[in-house]
Phi, psi and omega in degrees: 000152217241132147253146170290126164318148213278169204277175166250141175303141180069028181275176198280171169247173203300161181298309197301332152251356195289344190271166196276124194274127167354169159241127160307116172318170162075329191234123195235136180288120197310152155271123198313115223226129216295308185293346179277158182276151172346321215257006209083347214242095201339103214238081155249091179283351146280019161260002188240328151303292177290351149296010194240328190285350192275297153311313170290350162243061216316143173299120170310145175297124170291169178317315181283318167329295180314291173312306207266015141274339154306296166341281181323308171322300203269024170264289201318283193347278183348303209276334162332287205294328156285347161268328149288018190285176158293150160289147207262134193247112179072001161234081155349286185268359142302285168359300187286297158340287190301309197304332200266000168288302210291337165314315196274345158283338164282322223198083206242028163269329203276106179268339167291328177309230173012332182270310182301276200310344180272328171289336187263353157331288187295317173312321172256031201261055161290325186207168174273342155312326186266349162283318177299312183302326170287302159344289199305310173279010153107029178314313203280354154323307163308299210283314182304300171321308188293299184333325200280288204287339201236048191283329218241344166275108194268002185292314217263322176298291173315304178297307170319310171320287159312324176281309194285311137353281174321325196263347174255338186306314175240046172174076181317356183255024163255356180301004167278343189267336182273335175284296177304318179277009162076001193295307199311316186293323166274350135288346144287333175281335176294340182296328222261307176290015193201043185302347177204042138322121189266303150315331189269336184268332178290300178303323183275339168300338184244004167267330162271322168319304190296313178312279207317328176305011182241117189293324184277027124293328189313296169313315182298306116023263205288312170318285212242053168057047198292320180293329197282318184299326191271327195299308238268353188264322190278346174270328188283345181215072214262022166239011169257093139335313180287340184268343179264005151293317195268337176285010194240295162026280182289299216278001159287336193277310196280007176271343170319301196272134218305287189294015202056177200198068174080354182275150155178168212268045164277334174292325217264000171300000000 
């Protein structure tokens, strides 16, 4: 039997594989893209950076966004510090003041709490001493707060209302403390959501009546559109004698002052 002669070393290799294989015209070989991963297997590691740059960076806030989490912030404090205040020593009714600020601030979830703690409030608004003492332990804190959490309640709307009249009725100088705690903007929003309230339209007509009798109110007023809410509360309820009592009050008293204070007869239409 014949065997083939053995290959020789270092011999050529065959044609048929030594030639090099063509490249398809038209198809170009992708290039390897610097974020992907090693293994291939679409390894889009940018997409994976940006969920993570993502989480770590939140969309920034706007500028109002920004304020009414400060606000908040520095409300809840407030409401810390009067509940951690000290007890009052030798003053019964200050005490009693006090216990019912702070009752009604734990627990401002509760609107029957808040409707109560705001009548017995106004119940003790007797002299002007007895309004600084109430400010001073943090009443309008109280007030703003039911008013803020309790908007759908006109009971809680009234009584805030009501309570807050007394306190300017007997002592015009806390209306800058009623201003700053921001109460004026939310007897006006309680008029404009509770429009045919007969208490809630009534308490808030007489929470501007008691401001007017201080002429140095009259700007304040006049700022945050006190004459158009009592006119725009006396058409809408214009078969309520107390409310259209108290709005005729007010608009005689601010009419009193020489440069006027915003009536014309665009109200009166």
């Amino acid at each position: 039997m014949r065997f083939a002669p053995p290959a020789k070393v270092g011999g050529s290799i065959p044609k048929s594989i030594s030639k090099p294989l063509k490249k398809k015209e038209g198809v170009k070989k992708r290039k390897r893209d610097s974020m992907e991963s090693e293994d291939g297997i679409f390894g889009d590691e940018r997409q994976k950076n940006d969920e993570v740059a993502g989480l770590k960076s939140p969309p920034e806030l706007s500028a109002a966004e920004l304020t009414a989490i400060a606000k908040a912030k520095e409300k809840e404090e407030t409401i810390e510090k009067i509940i951690n205040s000290r007890p009052l020593k030798d003053d019964p009714l200050g005490s009693k003041m006090r216990s019912i600020i702070i009752r009604s601030l734990k627990n401002r979830d509760n609107f029957k709490l808040q409707e109560k703690a705001l009548e017995n409030q106004r119940l003790m608004v007797t002299s002007a001493d007895n309004v600084a003492k109430l400010i001073l332990l943090g009443c309008l804190t109280m007030v703003s707060t039911a008013m803020t959490v309790h908007t759908d309640k006109s009971i809680v709307q009234a009584e805030a209302s009501a309570l807050l009249a007394e306190l300017a009725w007997l002592n015009q100088s806390c209306t800058v403390a009623i201003v700053e705690e921001g109460c004026i903007q939310l007897v006006l929003k309680s008029l404009k959501q509770h429009g045919i309230d007969l208490k809630v339209q009534q308490m808030g007509c007489n929470f501007f009546r008691a401001l007017s009798y201080d002429f140095a109110n009259h700007p304040i007023i006049d700022r945050f559109s006190g004459v158009g809410a009592v006119i725009d509360s006396m058409k809408q309820n214009a078969d309520k004698y107390d409310v259209l009592k108290e709005g005729s009050y007010f608009l005689q008293n601010v009419s009193w002052q020489k440069k006027g204070c915003g009536i014309s007869s665009f109200y009166l239409l």
